[in-house]
C-alpha positions as CSV (number, residue, x, y, z in Angstrom):
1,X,0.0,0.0,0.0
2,X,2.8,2.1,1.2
3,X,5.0,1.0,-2.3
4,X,1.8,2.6,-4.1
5,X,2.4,6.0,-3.3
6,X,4.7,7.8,-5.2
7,X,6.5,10.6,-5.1
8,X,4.6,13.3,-7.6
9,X,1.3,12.5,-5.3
10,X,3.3,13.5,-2.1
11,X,4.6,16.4,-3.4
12,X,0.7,17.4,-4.8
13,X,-0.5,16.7,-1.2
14,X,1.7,18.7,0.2
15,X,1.2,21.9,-2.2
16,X,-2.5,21.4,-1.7
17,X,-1.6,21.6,2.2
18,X,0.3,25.0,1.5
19,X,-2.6,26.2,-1.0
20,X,-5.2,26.1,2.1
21,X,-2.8,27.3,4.3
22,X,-2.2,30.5,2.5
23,X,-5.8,30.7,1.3
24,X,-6.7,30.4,4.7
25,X,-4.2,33.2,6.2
26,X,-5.6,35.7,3.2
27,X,-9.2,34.7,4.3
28,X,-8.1,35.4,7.9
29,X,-6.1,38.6,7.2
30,X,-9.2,40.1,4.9
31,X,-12.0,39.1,8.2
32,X,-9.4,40.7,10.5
33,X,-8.6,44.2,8.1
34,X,-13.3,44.8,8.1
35,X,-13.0,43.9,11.6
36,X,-10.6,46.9,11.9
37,X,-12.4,49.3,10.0
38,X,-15.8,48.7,11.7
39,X,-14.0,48.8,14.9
40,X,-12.4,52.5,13.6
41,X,-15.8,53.6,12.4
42,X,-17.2,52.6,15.9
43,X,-14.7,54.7,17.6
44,X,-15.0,57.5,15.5
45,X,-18.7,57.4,16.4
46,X,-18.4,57.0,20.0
47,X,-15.9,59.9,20.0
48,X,-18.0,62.0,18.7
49,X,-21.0,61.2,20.4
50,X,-19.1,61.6,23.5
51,X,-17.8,65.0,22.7
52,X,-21.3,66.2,21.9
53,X,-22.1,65.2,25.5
54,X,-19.7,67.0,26.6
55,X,-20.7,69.9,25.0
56,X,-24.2,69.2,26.3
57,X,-22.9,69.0,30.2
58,X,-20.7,72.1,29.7
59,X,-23.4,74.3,28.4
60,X,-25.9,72.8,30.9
61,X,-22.8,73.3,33.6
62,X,-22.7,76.5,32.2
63,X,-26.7,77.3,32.5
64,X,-26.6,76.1,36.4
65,X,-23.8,78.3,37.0
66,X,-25.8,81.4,35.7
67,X,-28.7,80.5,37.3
68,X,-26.9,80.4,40.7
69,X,-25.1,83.2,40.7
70,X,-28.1,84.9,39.7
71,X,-29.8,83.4,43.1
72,X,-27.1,84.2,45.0
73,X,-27.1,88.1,43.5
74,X,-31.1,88.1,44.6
75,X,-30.0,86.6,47.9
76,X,-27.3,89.1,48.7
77,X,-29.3,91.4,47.9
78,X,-32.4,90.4,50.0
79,X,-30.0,90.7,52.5
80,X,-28.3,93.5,52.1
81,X,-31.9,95.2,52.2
82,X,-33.2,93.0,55.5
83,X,-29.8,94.6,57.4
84,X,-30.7,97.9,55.8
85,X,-34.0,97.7,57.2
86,X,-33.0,96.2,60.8
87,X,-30.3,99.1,60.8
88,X,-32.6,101.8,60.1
89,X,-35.3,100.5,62.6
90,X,-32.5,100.7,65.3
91,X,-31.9,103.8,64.6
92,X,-34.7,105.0,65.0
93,X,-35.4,102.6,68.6
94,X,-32.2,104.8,69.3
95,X,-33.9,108.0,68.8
96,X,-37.1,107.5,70.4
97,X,-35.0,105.9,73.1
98,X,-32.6,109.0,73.5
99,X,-35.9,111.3,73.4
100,X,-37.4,109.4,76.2
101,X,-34.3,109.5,78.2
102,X,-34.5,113.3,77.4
103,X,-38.0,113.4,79.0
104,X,-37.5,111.5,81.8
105,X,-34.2,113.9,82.4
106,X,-36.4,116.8,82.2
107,X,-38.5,115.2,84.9
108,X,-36.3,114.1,87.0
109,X,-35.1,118.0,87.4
110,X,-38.4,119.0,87.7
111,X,-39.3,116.8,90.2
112,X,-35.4,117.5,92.3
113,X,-36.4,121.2,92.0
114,X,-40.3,120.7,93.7
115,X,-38.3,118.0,96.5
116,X,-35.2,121.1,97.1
117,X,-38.8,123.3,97.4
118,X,-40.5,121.2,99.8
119,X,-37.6,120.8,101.9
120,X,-37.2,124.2,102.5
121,X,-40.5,124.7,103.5
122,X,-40.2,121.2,105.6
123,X,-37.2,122.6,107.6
124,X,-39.3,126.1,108.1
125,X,-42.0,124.0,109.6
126,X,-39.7,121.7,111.6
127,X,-38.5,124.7,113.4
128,X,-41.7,125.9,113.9
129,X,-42.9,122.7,115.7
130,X,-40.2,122.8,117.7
131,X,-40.6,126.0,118.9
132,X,-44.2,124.7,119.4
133,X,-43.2,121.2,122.0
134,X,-40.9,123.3,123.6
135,X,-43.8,125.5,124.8
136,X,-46.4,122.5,124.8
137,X,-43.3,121.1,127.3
138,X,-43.1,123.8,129.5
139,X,-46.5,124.1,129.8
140,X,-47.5,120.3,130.2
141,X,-44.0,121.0,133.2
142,X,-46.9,123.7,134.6
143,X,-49.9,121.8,134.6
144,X,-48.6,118.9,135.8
145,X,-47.1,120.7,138.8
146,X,-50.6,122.2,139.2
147,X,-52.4,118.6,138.8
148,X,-49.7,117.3,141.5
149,X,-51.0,120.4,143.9
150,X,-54.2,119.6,143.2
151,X,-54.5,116.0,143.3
152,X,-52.0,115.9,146.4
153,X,-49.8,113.0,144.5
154,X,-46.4,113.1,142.8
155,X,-46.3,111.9,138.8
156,X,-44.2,108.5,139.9
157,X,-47.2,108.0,142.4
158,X,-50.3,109.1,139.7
159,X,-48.3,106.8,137.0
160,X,-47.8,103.7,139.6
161,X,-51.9,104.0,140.4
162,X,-53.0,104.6,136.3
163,X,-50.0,101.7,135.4
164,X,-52.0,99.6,138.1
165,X,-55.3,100.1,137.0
166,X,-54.6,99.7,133.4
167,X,-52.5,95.9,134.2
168,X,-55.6,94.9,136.4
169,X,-58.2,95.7,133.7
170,X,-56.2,94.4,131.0
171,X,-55.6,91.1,132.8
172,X,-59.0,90.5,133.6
173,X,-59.7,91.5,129.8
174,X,-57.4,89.2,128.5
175,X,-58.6,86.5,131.1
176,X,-62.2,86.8,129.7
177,X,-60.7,86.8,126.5
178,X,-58.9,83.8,126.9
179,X,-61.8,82.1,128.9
180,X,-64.8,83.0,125.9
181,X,-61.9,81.6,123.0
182,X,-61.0,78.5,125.1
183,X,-64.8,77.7,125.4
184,X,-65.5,78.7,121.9
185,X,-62.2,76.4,120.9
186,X,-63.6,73.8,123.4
187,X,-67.5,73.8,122.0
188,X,-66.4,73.7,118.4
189,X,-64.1,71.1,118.9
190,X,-66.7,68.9,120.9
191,X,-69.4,69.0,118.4
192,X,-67.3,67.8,116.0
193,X,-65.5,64.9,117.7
194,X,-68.8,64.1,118.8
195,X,-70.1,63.8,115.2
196,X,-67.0,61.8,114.6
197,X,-67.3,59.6,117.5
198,X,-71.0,59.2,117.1
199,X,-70.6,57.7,113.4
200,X,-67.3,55.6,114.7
201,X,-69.7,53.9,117.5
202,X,-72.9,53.8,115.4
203,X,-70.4,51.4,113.0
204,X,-69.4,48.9,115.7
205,X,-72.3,46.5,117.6
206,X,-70.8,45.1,120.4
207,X,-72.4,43.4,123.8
208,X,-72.8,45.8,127.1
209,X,-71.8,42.8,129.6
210,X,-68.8,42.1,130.6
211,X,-66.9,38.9,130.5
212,X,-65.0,36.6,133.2
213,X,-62.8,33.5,133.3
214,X,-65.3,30.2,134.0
215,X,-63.8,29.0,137.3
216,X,-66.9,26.6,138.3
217,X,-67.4,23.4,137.2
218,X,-71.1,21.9,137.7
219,X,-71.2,17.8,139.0
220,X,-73.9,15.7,137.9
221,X,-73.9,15.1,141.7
222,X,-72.6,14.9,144.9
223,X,-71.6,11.7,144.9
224,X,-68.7,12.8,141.9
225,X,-66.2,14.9,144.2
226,X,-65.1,11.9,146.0
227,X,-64.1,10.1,142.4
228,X,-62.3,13.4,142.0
229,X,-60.6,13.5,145.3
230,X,-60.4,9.8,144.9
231,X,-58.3,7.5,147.3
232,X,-56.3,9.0,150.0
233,X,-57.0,12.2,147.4
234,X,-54.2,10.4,144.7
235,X,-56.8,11.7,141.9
236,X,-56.9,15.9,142.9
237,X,-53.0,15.8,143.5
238,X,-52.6,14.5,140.1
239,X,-55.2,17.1,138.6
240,X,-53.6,19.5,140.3
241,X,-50.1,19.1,139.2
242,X,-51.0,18.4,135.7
243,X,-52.9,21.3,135.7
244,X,-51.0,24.1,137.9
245,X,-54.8,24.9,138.8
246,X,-55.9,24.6,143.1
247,X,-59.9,22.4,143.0
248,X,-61.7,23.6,145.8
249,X,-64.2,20.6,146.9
250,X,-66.1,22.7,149.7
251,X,-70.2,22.5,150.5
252,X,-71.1,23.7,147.5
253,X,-73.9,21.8,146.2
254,X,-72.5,20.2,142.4
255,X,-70.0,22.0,142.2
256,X,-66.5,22.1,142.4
257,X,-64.0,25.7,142.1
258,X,-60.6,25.6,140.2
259,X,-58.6,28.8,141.5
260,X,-55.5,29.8,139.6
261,X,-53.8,33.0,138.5
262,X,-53.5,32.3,134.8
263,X,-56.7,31.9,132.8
264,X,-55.2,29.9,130.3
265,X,-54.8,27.4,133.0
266,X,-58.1,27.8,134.7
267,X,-59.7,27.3,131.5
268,X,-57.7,24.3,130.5
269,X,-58.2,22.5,133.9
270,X,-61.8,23.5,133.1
271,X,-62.4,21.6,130.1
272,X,-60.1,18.6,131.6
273,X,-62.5,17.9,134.5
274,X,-65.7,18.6,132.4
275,X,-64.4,15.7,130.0
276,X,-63.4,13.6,132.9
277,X,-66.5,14.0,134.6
278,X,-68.6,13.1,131.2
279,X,-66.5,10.3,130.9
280,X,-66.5,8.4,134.4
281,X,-63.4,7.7,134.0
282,X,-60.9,9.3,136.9
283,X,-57.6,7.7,137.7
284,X,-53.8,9.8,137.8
285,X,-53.2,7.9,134.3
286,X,-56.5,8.7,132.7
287,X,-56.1,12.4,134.2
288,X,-52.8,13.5,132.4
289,X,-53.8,12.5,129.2
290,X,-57.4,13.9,129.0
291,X,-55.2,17.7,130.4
292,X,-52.5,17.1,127.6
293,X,-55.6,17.0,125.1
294,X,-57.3,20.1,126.8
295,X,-54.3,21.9,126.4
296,X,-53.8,21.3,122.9
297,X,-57.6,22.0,122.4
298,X,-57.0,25.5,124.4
299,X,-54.4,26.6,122.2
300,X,-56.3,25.5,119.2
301,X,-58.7,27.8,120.9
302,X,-56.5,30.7,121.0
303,X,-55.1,30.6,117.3
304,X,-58.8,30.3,116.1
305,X,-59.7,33.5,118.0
306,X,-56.1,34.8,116.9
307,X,-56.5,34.0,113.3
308,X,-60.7,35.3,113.2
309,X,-59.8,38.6,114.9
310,X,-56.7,39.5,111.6
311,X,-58.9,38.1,109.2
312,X,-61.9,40.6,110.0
313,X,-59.4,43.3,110.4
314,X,-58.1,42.6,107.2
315,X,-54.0,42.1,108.6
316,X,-52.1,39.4,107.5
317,X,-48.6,40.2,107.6
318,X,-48.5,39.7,111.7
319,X,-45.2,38.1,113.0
320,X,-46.1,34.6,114.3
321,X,-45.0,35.4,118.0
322,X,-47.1,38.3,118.1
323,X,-49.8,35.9,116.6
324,X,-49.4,33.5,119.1
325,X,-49.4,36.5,122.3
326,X,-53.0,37.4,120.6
327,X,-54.5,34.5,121.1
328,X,-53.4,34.2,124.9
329,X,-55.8,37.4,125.4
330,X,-58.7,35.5,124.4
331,X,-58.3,34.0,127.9
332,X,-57.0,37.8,129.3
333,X,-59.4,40.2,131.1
334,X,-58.8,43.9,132.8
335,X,-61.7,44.9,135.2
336,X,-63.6,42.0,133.9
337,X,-63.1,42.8,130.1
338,X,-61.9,40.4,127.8
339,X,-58.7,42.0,126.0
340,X,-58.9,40.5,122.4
341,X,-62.5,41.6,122.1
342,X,-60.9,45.1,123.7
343,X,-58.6,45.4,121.0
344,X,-60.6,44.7,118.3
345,X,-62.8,47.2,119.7
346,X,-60.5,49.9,119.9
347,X,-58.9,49.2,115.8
348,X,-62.7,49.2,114.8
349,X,-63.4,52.5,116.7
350,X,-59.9,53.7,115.7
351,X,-60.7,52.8,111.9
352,X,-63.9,54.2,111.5
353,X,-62.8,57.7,113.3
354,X,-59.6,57.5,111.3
355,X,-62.1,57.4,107.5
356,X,-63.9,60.3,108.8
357,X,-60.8,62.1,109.1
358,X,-58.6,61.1,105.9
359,X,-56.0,58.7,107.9
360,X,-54.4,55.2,107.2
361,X,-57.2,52.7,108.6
362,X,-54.9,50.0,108.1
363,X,-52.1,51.3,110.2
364,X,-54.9,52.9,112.7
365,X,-56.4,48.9,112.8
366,X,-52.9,47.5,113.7
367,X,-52.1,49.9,116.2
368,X,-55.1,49.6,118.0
369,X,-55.3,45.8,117.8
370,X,-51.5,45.6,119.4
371,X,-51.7,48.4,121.5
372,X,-52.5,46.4,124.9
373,X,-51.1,43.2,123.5
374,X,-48.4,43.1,126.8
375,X,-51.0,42.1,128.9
376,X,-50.7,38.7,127.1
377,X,-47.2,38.2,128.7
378,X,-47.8,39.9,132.6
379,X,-48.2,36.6,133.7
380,X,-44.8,35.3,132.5
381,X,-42.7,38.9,132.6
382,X,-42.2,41.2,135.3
383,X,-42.9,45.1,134.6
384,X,-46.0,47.0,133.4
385,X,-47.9,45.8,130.3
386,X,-47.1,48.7,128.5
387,X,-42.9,48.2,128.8
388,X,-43.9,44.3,127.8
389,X,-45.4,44.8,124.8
390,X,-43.1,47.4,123.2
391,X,-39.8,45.5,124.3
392,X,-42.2,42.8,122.1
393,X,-43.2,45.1,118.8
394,X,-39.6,46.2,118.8
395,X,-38.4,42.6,118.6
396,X,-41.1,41.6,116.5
397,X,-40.4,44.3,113.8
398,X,-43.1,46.5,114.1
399,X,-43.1,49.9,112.8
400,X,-42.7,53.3,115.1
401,X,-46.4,54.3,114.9
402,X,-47.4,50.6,116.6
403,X,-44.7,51.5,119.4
404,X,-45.4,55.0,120.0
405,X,-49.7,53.8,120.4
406,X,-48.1,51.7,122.8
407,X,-46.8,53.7,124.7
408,X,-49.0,56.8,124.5
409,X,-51.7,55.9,125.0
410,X,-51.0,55.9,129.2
411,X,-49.4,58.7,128.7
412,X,-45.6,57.4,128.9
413,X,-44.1,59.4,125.7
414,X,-46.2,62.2,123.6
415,X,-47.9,61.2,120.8
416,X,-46.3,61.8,117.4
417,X,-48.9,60.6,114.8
418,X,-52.3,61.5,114.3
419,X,-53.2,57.9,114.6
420,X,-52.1,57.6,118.2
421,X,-54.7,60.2,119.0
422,X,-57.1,58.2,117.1
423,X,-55.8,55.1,119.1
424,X,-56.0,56.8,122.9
425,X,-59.3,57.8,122.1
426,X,-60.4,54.5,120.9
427,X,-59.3,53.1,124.2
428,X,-61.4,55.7,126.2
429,X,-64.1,54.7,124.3
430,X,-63.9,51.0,124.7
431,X,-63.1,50.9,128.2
432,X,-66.0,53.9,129.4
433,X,-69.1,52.4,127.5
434,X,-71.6,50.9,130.1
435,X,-70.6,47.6,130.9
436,X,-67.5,47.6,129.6
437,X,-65.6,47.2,133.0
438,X,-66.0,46.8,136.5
439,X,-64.2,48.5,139.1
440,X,-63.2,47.5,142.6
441,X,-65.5,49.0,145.3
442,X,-61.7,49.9,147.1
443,X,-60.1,51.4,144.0
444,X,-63.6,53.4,143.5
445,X,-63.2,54.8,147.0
446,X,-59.6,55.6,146.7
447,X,-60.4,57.4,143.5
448,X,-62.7,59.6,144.7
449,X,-60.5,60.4,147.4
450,X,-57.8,61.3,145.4
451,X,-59.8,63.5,143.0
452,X,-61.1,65.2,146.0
453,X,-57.6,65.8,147.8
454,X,-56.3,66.9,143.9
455,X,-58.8,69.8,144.3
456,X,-58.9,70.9,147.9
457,X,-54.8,71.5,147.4
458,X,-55.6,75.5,146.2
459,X,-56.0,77.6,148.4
460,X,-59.2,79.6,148.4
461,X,-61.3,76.3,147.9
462,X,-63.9,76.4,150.8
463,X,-65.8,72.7,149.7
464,X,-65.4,69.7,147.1
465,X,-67.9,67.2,146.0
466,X,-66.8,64.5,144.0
467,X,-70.6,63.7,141.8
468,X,-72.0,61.4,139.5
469,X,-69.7,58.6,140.6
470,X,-66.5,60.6,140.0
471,X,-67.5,62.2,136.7
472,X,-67.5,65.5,137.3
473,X,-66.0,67.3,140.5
474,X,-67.5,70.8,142.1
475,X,-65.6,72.8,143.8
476,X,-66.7,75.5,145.9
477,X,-64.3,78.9,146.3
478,X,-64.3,81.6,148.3
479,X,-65.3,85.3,146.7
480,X,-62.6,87.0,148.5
481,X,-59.7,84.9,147.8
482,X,-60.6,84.1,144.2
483,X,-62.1,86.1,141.5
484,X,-63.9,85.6,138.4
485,X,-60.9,85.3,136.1
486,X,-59.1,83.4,138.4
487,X,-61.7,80.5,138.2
488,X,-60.9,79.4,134.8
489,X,-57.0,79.0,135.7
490,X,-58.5,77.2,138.5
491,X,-60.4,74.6,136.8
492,X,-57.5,74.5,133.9
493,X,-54.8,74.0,136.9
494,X,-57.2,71.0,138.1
495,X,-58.1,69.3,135.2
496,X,-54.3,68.9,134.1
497,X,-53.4,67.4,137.7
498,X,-56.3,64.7,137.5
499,X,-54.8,63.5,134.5
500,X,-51.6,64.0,135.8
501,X,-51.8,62.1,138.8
502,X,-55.0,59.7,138.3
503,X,-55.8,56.7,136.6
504,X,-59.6,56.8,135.2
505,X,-62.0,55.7,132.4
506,X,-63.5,58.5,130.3
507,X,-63.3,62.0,131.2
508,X,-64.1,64.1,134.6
509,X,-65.6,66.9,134.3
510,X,-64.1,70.2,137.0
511,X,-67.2,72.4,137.4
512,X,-65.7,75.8,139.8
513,X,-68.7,77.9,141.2
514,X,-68.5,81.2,143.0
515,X,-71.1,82.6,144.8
516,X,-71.6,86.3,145.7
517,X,-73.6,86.1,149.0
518,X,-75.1,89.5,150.7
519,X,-76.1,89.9,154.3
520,X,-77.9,92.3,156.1
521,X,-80.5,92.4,159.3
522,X,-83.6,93.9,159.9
523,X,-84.4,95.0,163.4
C-alpha cells in the first residue's frame, strides 16, 4: 500500500496543504482588516458622540452656574436690604430711646427742684414745731405741777396707780378673752368629735356585759367529788399538778371551784374535768392525758380566735410570735373585760374615726389591735404591760407608729402621729361604755378620794364634791380669795393634775362655782 504511493502525489498533497494554508491566512487577514475598519468607524462614532455630551454638560454646567449666581445676586441682595431695614429700625429705637431718656431727664429736674422746694419749706415748719413742744413742754412741766398740787400725789405715784389700774383691767380682759376663745375652741371642737365619734360607734355592735374567766365546774352530783378527790386524794393531786390549777371541793352543792392566777390554766383545767366528769373515767393515768388533750384544744382555741380577729381586720402580715401573744388574750381580762375583744374594739373605733378624718385605717387597725397586746405576757414577765409589749413590737419588727400607740396611749411618751390620738381615744371609748368594765369597790373609794384631795390643794377652795360617781367634781371657792378670772385657771390648773396624777376611764368633768352672797338684818 505504502509501495503505491509515489513521489509526484506527495509532493501534490503537500502543495495542496500549502494552497489552504495561505488561502486560509488571506481569508483570515481580509476578516481581521473589516474587523478593523468597523471597529475605527465605531470609535469615530463613540468619540463624537461623547464629545457632543460634553458639550451638552458644559453648556448645561454652564446654564446652572448662571442660574446660581443669579440666586445668589437676589440673595445678597435680599440681605443686604433686611440689614438695611433692621439698621434703620434701630436707629430709629435709638432716637425715640434717646428722646425718652431726654424726657425723663427733664422730669427728673423738675421733680429734684419741687423736693429742694419742699424741703425748704419742711425745715421752716420743723423749726416751727419745735418751737411749738418746747412750749407744749413747758406748759405740760406747769400743769402737771398744778395737777400734783391739786391732786395731792407726785407723777411716779399718779403713774404707779394709772399703770396699776390699766395691768388689772387688761388682765382681767385678757382672762375673759382667753376664757370665751378656750370655750369657743372647746364647743367647736366637741361638736365635732362628737359627730365623729358618734358615726365611729354607730359602725361597731358590740355586747354591754362584761366577761369573766369560768372558774366553776357543775357535777352531775354529789356523789362525783369523792371520784375526784379519789383515794387518799391520789386523783386531785394529780389534777392538780398536771394542771397548775388549786380544786376547791367545799359544800357547794354540784360543784366544784378551780382557782388559779393564769386563765389559760383555769380554762384548760376546766375543760379537763368537764371531759373527765362526762367520761367516768378518773384515775392519775387517765387524768394526764385527757389535760394534755385540753391543752392542745385550748391553744387551738386561741389561734382560732387569733387567726378570726386579723382576718376581720383585714392584717395578714402579723409576726407569728405576736400571733401567738393574741390568742393568749382571748383568755386575758382587765376589770372583767376580755382583751382580744378590747382590742378589736378599739382598731374598729380607731378605723372608723380615722375614715372620717382622711388617715391610714390600716395602720390605725394594727395599732389599735396591738396596743394592749403586753398584757398577754404579765403573767410570765415582770414590769407593766405597756414596757412588755413594746420591748415585744420592737423585737417583732413593728413599725414606730405601733410602738409610740403603745406607749401613749398611758401617757408614757407624747404622741407623734395623728393615729395615736385616734388610738387613745379608741381606748377611752372602749373601756368607758356601760358595761365595759367593772371596778373594785376599794379602788372606787380611793379614787374619789384622790380627786377630792387633787382639788382641795388650792388655796381659796372652801368645799369639794366628788358627783356622778366621779364624773364631774364641784368645787366651791371663796369670793374674797378668788375672783372671776381666776376660776378658769383654776379649773385648767385642776383638770391637768387629774390627769396627771389619776388613773380613770372617760373623762371628769371640773365644774368651779363662785357665789356672791349679801347679808344684812332687819331690826
Amino acid at each position: 500500500m505504502l509501495e503505491s504511493i509515489t513521489l509526484p502525489t506527495v509532493l501534490l498533497v503537500i502543495a495542496g496543504v500549502l494552497a489552504g494554508g495561505i488561502a486560509g491566512i488571506l481569508i483570515e487577514r481580509r476578516g481581521l482588516s473589516r474587523a478593523r475598519s468597523r471597529l475605527q468607524t465605531e470609535g469615530r462614532g463613540i468619540v463624537e458622540s461623547a464629545r457632543q455630551e460634553a458639550r451638552s454638560v458644559r453648556k448645561a454646567a454652564e446654564l446652572e452656574g448662571r442660574e446660581e449666581a443669579q440666586q445668589l445676586r437676589e440673595e445678597g441682595a435680599r440681605e443686604a436690604e433686611r440689614r438695611r431695614t433692621e439698621l434703620e429700625r434701630l436707629e430709629q429705637r435709638t432716637l425715640e430711646r434717646s428722646e425718652t431718656l431726654e424726657r425723663k431727664l427733664e422730669t427728673i429736674d423738675q421733680r429734684q427742684e419741687r423736693l429742694d422746694q419742699r424741703r425748704d419749706l419742711i425745715e421752716k415748719e420743723r423749726g416751727e414745731l419745735e418751737a411749738r413742744a418746747s412750749g407744749l413742754d413747758e406748759r405740760d412741766r406747769e400743769l402737771a405741777q398744778k395737777l400734783e398740787r391739786i391732786a395731792g400725789l407726785s407723777r411716779e405715784e399718779a403713774r404707779r396707780e394709772l399703770v396699776g389700774q390699766i395691768r388689772d383691767e387688761a388682765r382681767a380682759d385678757a382672762a375673759q378673752y382667753v376664757r370665751e376663745s378656750r370655750e369657743r375652741a372647746r364647743g367647736e371642737a366637741e361638736r365635732e368629735a362628737r359627730k365623729i365619734i358618734s358615726q365611729a360607734i354607730e359602725k361597731l355592735s358590740v355586747d354591754h356585759s362584761s366577761e369573766a374567766a369560768v372558774s366553776v365546774v357543775t357535777l352531775p352530783s354529789d356523789d362525783m367529788k369523792g371520784r375526784i378527790i379519789g383515794r387518799e386524794g391520789r386523783n386531785i393531786r394529780s389534777f392538780e399538778a398536771a394542771t397548775g390549777v388549786d380544786v376547791v371541793v367545799d359544800d357547794t352543792p354540784e360543784a366544784v371551784i378551780l382557782s388559779c392566777f393564769d386563765p389559760v390554766r383555769r380554762e384548760v383545767a376546766r375543760l379537763a374535768m368537764g371531759r373527765l366528769i362526762g367520761d367516768g373515767r378518773i384515775h392519775p393515768g387517765r387524768i394526764e392525758e385527757v389535760v394534755e388533750k385540753a391543752r392542745e384544744d385550748v391553744q387551738g382555741i386561741m389561734r382560732q380566735a387569733a387567726d378570726e380577729t386579723l382576718y376581720e381586720l383585714g392584717i395578714h402580715d402579723l409576726h407569728p410570735r405576736l400571733r401567738e401573744v393574741l390568742g393568749v388574750l382571748r383568755f386575758r381580762t382587765s376589770y372583767g373585760q376580755n382583751q382580744l375583744a378590747h382590742g378589736h374594739e378599739v382598731a374598729l373605733i380607731g378605723a372608723a374615726m380615722a375614715a372620717e378624718l382622711s388617715l391610714d385605717t390600716q395602720l390605725v387597725k394594727r395599732m389599735g389591735l396591738l396596743h394592749d397586746i403586753g398584757k398577754g405576757l404579765t403573767h410570765e414577765k415582770e414590769g407593766s404591760h405597756v414596757e412588755i409589749g413594746y420591748d415585744l413590737c420592737e423585737q417583732c419588727g413593728e413599725k414606730d407608729p405601733v410602738l409610740n400607740a403603745i406607749r401613749a396611749h398611758h401617757g408614757e411618751e407624747p404622741a407623734r402621729y395623728p393615729e395615736t390620738f385616734l388610738v387613745t381615744a379608741a381606748d377611752a371609748i372602749s373601756g368607758a361604755r356601760p358595761g365595759a368594765r367593772r371596778e373594785s369597790f376599794e379602788h372606787y373609794v380611793k379614787r374619789l378620794e384622790k380627786l377630792e384631795a387633787i382639788a382641795s390643794s388650792y388655796d381659796g377652795v372652801e368645799k369639794v364634791y366628788a358627783i356622778q360617781a366621779g364624773r364631774e367634781i364641784r368645787i366651791m371657792v371663796t369670793p374674797d380669795k378668788i375672783s372671776d378670772e381666776e376660776m378658769a385657771a383654776l379649773s385648767e390648773q385642776t383638770a391637768r393634775r387629774i390627769e396627771n396624777e389619776l388613773q380613770y376611764p372617760g373623762q371628769i368633768k371640773v365644774v368651779v362655782v363662785r357665789e356672791s352672797r349679801t347679808v344684812d338684818f332687819a331690826r
